[in-house]
C-alpha positions in Angstrom: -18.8 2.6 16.6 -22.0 1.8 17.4 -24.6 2.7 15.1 -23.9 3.0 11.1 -25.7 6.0 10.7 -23.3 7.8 13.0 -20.1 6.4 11.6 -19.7 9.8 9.3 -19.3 11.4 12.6 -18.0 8.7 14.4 -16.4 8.0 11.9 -15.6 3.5 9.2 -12.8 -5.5 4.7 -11.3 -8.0 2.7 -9.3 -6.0 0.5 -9.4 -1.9 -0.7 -9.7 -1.6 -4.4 -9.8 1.8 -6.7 -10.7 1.9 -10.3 -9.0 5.2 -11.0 -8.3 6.6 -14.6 -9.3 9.9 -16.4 -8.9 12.7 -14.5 -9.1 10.6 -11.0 -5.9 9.7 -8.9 -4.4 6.2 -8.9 -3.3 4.7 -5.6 -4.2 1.7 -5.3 -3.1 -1.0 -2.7 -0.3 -1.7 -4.4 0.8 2.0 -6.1 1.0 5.1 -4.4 2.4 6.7 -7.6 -1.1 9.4 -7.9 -1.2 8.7 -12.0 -4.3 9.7 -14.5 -4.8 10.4 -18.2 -3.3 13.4 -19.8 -1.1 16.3 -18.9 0.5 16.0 -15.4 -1.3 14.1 -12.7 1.2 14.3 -10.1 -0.5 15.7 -6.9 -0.1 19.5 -6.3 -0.2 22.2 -3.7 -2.9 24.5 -4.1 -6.3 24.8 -5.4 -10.1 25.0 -3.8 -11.4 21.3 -2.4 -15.0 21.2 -2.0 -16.7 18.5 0.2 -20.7 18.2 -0.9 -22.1 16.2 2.4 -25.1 14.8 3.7 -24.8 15.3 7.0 -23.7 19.0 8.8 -20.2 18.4 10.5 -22.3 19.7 13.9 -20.6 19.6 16.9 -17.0 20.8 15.5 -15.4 20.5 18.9 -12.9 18.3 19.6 -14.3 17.1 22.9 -17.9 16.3 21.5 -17.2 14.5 18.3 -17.0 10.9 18.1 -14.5 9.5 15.4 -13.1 6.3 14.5 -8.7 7.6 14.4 -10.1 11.2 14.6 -12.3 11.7 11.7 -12.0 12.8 8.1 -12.5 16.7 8.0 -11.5 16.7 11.6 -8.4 15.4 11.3 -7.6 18.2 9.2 -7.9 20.6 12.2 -7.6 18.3 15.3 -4.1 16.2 15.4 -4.1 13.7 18.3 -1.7 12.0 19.9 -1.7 8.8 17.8 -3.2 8.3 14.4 -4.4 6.4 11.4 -1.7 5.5 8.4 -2.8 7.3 5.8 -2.1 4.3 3.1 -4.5 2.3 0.7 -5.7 -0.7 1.8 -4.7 -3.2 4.6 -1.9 -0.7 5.8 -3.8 1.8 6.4 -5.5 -0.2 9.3 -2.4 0.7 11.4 -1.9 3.2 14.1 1.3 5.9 13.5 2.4 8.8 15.7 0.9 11.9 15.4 1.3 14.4 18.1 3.8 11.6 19.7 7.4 10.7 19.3 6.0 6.8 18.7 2.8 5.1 19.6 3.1 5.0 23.4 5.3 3.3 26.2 3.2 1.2 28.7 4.7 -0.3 31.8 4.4 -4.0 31.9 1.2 -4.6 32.8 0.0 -1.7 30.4 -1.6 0.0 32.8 0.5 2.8 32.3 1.0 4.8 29.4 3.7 7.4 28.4 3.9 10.1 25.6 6.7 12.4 24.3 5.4 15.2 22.1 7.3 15.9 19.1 9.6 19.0 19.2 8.4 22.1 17.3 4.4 21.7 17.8 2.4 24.7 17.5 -0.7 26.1 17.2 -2.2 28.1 14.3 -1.6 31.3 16.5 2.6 29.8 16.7 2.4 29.4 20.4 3.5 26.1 21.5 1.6 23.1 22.1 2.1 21.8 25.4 1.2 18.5 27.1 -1.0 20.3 29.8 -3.0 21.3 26.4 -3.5 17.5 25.7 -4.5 16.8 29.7 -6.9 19.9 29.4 -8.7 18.7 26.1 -9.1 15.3 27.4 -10.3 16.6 31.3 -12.8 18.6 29.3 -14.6 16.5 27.6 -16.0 14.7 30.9 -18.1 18.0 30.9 -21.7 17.3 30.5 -22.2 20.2 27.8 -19.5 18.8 26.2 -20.7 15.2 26.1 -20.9 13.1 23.5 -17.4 12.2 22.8 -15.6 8.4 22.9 -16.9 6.8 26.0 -13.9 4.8 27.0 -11.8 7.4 29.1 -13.9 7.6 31.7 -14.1 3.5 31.9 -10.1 3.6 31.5 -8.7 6.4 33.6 -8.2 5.8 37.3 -10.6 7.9 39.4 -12.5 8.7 36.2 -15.6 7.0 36.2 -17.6 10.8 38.4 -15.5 13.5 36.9 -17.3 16.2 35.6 -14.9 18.5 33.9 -12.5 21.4 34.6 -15.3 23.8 34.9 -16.9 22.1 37.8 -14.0 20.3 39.1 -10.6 22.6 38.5 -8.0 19.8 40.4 -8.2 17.9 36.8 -7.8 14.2 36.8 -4.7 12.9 38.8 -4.7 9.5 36.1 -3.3 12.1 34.1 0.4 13.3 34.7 2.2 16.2 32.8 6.3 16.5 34.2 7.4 18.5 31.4 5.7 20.1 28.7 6.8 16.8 26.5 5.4 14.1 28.5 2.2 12.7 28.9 1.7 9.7 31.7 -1.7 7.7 32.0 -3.0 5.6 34.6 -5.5 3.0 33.6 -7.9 1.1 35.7 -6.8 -2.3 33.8 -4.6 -3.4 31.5 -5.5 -2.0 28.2 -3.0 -3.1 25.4 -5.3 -0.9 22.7 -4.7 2.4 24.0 -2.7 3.6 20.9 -5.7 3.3 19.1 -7.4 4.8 21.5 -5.6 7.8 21.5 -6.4 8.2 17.6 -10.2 10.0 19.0 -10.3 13.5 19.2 -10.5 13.8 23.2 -6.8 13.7 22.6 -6.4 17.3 21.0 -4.6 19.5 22.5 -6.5 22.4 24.0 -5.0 25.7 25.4 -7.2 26.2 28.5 -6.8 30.2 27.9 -8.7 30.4 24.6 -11.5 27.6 25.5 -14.6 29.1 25.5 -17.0 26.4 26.3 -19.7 25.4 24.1 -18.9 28.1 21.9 -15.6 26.8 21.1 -16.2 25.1 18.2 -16.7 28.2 16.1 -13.0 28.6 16.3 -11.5 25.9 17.7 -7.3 26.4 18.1 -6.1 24.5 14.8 -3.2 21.8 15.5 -3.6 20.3 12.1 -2.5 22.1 8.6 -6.0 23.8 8.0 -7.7 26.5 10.4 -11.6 27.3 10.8 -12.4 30.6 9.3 -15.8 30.1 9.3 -18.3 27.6 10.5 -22.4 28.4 10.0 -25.5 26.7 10.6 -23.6 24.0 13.2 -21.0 23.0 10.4 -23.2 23.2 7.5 -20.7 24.9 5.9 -17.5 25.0 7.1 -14.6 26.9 5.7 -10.9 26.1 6.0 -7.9 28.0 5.2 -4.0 26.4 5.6 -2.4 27.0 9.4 0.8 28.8 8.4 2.6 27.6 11.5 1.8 23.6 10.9 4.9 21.7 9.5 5.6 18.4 7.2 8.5 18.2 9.4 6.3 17.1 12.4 3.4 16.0 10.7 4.3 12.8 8.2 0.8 11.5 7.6 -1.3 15.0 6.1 -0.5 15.7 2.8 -2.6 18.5 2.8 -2.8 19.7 -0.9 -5.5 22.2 -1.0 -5.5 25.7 0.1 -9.0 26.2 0.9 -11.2 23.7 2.1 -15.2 24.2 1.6 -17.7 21.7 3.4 -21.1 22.2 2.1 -23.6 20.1 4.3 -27.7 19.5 4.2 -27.6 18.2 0.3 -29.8 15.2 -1.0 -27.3 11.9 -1.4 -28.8 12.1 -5.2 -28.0 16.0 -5.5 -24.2 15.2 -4.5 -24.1 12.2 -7.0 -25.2 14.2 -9.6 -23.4 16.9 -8.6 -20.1 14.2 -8.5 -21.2 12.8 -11.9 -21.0 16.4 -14.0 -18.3 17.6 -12.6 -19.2 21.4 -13.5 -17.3 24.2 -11.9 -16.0 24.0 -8.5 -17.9 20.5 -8.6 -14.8 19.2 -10.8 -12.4 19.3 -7.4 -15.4 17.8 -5.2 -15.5 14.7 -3.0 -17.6 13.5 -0.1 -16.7 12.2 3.2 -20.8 10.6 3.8 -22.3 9.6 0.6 -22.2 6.2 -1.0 -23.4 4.9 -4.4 -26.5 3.6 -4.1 -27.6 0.4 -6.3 -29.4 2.3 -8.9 -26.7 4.9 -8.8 -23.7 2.5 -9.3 -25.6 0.9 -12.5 -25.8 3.7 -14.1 -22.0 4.7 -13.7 -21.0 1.3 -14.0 -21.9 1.6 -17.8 -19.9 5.3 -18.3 -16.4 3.9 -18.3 -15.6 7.8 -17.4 -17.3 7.7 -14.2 -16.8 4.6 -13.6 -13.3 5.0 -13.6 -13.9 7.5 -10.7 -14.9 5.7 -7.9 -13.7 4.3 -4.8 -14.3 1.6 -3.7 -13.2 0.4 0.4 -14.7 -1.3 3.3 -15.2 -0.6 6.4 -15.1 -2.9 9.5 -18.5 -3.3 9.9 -21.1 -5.9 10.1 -25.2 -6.2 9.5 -26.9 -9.2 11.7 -29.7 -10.7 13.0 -29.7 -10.3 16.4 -31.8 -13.1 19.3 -32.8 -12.2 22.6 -32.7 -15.7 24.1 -34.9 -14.7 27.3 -38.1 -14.8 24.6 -39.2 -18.0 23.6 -38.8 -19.6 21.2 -35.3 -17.8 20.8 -34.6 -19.5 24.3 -33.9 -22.9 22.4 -30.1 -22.7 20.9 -31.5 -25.7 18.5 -33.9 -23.0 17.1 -31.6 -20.3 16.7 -29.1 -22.8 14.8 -32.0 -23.5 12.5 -32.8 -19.8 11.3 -28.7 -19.9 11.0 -29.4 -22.6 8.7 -32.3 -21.0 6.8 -30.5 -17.8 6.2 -30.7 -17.1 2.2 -27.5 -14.8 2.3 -27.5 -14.3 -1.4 -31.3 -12.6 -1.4 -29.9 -10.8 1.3 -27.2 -9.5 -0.3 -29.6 -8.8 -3.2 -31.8 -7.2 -1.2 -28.6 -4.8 0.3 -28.2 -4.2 -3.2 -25.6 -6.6 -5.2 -22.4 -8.0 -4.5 -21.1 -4.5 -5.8 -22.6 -3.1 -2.0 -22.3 -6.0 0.4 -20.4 -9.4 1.1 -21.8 -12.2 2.4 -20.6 -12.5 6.3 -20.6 -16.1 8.0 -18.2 -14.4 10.8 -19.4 -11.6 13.3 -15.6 -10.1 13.3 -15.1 -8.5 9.6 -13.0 -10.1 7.1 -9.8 -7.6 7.8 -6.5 -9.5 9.6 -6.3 -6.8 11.8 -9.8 -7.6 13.5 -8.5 -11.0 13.7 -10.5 -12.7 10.9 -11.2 -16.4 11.0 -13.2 -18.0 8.4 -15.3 -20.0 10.3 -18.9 -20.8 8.9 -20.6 -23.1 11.9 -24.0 -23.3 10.3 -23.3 -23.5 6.5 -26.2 -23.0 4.9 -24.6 -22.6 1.5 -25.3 -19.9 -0.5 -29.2 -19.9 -0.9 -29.7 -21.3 3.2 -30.4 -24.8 4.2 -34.0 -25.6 4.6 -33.5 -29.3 5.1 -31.1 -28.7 8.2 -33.4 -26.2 8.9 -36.7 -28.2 9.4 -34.4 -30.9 11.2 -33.2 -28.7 13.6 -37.1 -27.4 14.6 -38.2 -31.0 15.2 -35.0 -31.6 17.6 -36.3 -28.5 19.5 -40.2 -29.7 19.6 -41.3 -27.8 17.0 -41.8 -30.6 14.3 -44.5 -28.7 12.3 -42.8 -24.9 12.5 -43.0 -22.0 13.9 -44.3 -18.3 13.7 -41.9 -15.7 14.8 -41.8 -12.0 14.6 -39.0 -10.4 12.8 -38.3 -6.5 14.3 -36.5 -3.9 11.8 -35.9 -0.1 10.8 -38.1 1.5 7.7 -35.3 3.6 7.5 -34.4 2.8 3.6 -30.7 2.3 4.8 -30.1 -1.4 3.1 -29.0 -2.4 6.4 -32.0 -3.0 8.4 -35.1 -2.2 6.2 -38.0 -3.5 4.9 -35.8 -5.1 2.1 -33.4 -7.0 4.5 -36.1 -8.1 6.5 -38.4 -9.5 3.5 -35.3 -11.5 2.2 -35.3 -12.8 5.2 -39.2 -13.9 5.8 -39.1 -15.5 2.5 -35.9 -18.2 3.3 -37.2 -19.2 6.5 -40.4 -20.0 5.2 -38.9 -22.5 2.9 -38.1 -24.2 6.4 -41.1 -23.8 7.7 -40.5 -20.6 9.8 -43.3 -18.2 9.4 -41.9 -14.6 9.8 -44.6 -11.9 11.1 -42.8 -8.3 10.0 -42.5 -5.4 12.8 -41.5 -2.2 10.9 -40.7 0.3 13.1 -39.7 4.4 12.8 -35.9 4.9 13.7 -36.0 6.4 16.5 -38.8 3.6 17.7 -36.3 1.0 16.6 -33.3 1.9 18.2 -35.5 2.8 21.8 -36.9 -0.7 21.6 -33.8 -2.9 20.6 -31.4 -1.1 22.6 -33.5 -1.6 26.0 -32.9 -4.7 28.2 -36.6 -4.2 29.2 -38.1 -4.0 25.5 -35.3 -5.8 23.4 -37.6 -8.1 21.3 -36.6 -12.0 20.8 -35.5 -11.5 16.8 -34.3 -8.5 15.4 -32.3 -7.0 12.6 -28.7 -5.1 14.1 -25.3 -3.8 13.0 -21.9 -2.9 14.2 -18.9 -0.6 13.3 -15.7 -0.3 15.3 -14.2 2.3 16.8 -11.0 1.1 15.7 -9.1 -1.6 13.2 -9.6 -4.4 16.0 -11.3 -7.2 17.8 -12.1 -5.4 21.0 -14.1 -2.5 20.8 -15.9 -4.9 18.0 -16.8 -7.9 20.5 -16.6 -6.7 24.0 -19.6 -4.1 23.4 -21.6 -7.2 22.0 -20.8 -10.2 24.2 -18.8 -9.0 27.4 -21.5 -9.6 30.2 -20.2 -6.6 32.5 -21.2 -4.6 29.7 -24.7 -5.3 29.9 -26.5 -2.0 30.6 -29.7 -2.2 32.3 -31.1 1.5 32.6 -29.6 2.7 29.4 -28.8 1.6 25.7 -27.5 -1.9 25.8 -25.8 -3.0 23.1 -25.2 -6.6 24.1 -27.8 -8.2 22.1 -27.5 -11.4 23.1 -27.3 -10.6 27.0 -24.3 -12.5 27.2 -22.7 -13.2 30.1 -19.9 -16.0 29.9 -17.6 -15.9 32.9 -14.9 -17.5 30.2 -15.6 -15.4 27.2 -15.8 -11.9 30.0 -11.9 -13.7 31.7 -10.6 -14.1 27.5 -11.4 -10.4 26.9 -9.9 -9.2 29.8 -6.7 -11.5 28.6 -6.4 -10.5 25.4 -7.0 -6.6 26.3 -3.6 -7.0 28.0 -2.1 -7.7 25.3 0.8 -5.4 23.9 1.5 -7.4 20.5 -1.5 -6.0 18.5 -0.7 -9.3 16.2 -0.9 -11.5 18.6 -4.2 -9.8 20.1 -5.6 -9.9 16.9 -5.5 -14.1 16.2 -6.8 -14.5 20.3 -10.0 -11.9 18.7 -10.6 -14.1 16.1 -10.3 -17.6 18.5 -13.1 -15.4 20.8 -14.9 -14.6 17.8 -15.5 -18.6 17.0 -16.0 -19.7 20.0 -19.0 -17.1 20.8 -20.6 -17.9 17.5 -20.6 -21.7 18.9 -23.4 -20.0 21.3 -25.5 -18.8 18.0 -26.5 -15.6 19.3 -26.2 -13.7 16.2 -26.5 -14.5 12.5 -23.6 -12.6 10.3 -25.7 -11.7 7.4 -23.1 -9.2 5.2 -20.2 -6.6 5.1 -21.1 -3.6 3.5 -19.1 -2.0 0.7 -18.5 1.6 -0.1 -19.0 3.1 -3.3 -18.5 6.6 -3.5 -17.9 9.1 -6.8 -15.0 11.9 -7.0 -15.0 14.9 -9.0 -12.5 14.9 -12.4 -10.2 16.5 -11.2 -9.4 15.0 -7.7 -6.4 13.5 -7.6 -4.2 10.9 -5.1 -7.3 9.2 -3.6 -6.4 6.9 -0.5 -8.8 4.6 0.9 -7.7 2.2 3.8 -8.9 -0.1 5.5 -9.6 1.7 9.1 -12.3 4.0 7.4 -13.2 2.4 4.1 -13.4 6.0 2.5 -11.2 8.6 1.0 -8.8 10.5 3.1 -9.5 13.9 2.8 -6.3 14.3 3.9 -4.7 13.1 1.4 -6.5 14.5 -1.4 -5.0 16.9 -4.3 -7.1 19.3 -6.6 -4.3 20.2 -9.3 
């Protein structure tokens, strides 16, 4: 996931809590029992839900969206082969079968995969789902109006890497077998033990190739999941959703899906849905939102309403905000000075400045503080709580600079608490306390991400984030630090321009890796011994913080999104 202001649509920890009493749902890590204050709280079928959003749901195509284990309101229309599990906390960071009898077969090398759909599949129309559906969803989203989809197929798939879609190329991709209308065979470049999780993105709906109608399809795109698009205006602005009579519980175990009606109203002010959230008037009493956090000001003033208060969620996401060196520009090119701003980080103003403890945690690791990434607590460069000038100033005299030195510090004015004026001022004042004088380059969003995202332009010292795709390691260090990554005519994401024969030969070992366990402790070793390298600077996590309506009941929040399931959600 590779920006956080795309995770809504791309969309997504230590530990998932929810504070959930009066009126909101209780299901916690620990209880799934939905329980609240008064009358009966159990969750029921039936009822309106609204969703009061930020950001339109634009691109409502299967093919085009880019979702971390297919979405929120997607997943209510789109099932995929594999998906998330739909449970609180650290459980919910696992993949399930969706669409597929289990979570895929690979050969030994796992550069083969094989899928068995589920008997009785079928489409909101009742015709069957098929797995030529699933090989014509994928094959189309390699068309360029289509683009914008998860990336990795055409990397993974043998023969791949040029395709440009069934409408320009009707043979199809041959990596892709269909025998029977059950099975589903994949052919992989390399050994790629992720691939369940994988399969979680949207690219793996099924499709009926009769009723696809281009880039028009996602006004009414063929439902799979328990809810239907009867109407879709303004590029998923609002977006209506009515049940699919012919979707089952008895081949879908992971959608509850409560409601009757689902209505996503889109374009709103993050205060507007807040406030909205707070009162709890009218149709707003059943509302939730799948974008809009708490923002510090907000959460003190629910924090003192032990009503609202009681009503919000609280998760985390695996994600993780960072100073980022370039160590082609001097003085960056000095791993002695990049070990002393390591030192000189004041993570507490930092946190401060991302607005409390309640909205970040400190990070001294790059991989998030989940097991399933691969978490290991590592702190190379302690600089204690309030940064270590002393080591600091040490540190610059070793690399030549014995009286300091004046560096520029590049960030966003986007007021996103990740990398604004507010991180980067946190920043400037600790490593002046070491003697580090910080010159501030503010830049306009779209001017940011152009400059830090080209090889040619990347700056020495800059402020940066990541989200993964999925609950894991890999697709959280390999776009960073594998060199073969390294983009030089497009947007690079490897900050560091790393490019470590031993760390590129670990990657590849640990992506063929079946045992998701066992792949997970070989991330974290990776993790440790790139941060050796001081490349980056983990500043924080961020935490989510998000309001429910009064009468929303059976919240889930895990630990693959860090937000409520919408999925899971009752209004009665």
């Amino acid at each position: 996931m590779r920006q956080p202001s795309v995770i809504a649509r791309r969309v997504a920890v230590a530990s998932v809590s929810l504070a959930v009493a009066a009126g909101a749902a209780a299901c916690g890590p620990k209880d799934n029992d939905a329980k609240g204050s008064g009358g009966d709280s159990t969750p029921h079928k039936g009822g309106t839900l609204t969703v009061l959003n930020s950001n339109p749901q634009e691109d409502f195509d299967p093919a085009r969206l880019y979702t971390s284990g297919g979405g929120n309101v997607p997943s209510l229309v789109f099932r995929t082969l594999t998906t998330r599990n739909r449970e609180n906390g650290a459980a919910g960071a696992k993949v399930v079968p969706d669409l597929a009898t289990d979570t895929g077969r690979p050969n030994k090398d796992a550069t083969v995969w094989t899928y068995t759909l589920k008997k009785g599949l079928k489409y909101e129309d009742g015709t069957a789902i098929t797995s030529a559906d699933i090989k014509y969803g994928i094959e189309r989203s390699f068309a360029p109006e289509l683009s914008g989809g998860a990336p990795y197929l055409r990397d993974w798939l043998v023969g791949a890497a040029d395709y440009q879609g069934p409408y320009k190329d009707k043979k199809g991709l041959s990596a892709i077998e269909t025998p029977d209308s059950r099975t589903i065979v994949f052919h992989l470049n390399k050994p790629e033990g992720e691939f369940p999780y994988l399969a979680t993105q949207t690219q793996f709906t099924p499709v009926p190739q009769g009723k696809d109608t281009g880039t028009k399809y996602e006004q009414h795109p063929i439902s799979s999941g328990p809810y239907k698009v009867v109407s879709n205006q303004n590029d998923g602005e609002t977006l209506v959703l009515e049940r699919n009579k012919y979707w089952s519980t008895a081949t879908d175990a992971e959608r509850k899906a409560y409601p009757d009606k689902i209505d996503v109203k889109s374009g709103l002010d993050s205060s507007v849905i807040n406030q909205r959230l707070s009162a709890s008037q009218g149709a707003d009493a059943a509302a939730v939102t799948t974008d809009t956090n708490l923002g510090p000001a907000e959460l003190a003033k629910v924090t003192g309403d032990k009503e609202l208060a009681a009503r919000v969620g609280t998760g985390h996401f695996g994600y993780t905000n960072y100073i980022a060196f370039n160590p082609t520009v001097a003085p960056f090119n000095n791993v002695k000075v990049r070990q002393a701003i390591s030192y000189a980080v004041d993570r507490s103003s930092v946190v401060n400045a991302a607005g409390g403890s309640s909205l970040a945690e400190a990070a001294t690791t790059f991989l998030p503080n989940q097991k399933s990434f691969g978490y290991d607590p590592y702190d190379l460069f302690p600089a204690g709580a309030s940064g270590n000038a002393a080591k600091a100033k040490e540190l610059l005299k070793e690399a030549g600079y014995p009286k300091g030195i004046t560096v520029t510090l590049t960030h966003s004015n986007d007021k996103d608490f990740e990398t604004s004026p507010e991180i980067a001022t946190a920043i400037q004042d600790a490593l002046k306390k070491a003697g580090i004088t910080v010159k501030l380059q503010g830049l306009e969003i779209n001017d940011y991400k152009d400059k830090i995202h080209s090889v040619k332009t990347e700056p020495g010292f800059f402020l940066a984030h990541w989200g993964a795709d999925w609950p894991s390691g890999g697709p959280f260090l390999a776009p960073i630090f594998d060199g073969r990554q390294i983009v030089k005519d497009g947007a690079n994401f490897n900050t560091g321009l790393l490019n470590d024969k031993s760390v590129n030969a670990e990657i590849d070992a640990i992506n063929k890796l079946t045992n998701l366990d066992e792949a997970a402790k070989r991330w974290g070793a990776l993790d440790k011994k790139i941060g050796e390298q001081a490349l980056t600077v983990p500043l924080f996590h961020p935490v989510y913080k998000r309001l429910v309506g009064k009468d929303i009941k059976n919240v889930v929040i895990s630990d693959w999104t860090g937000v409520l399931d919408i999925s899971q959600v009752a209004v009665k």
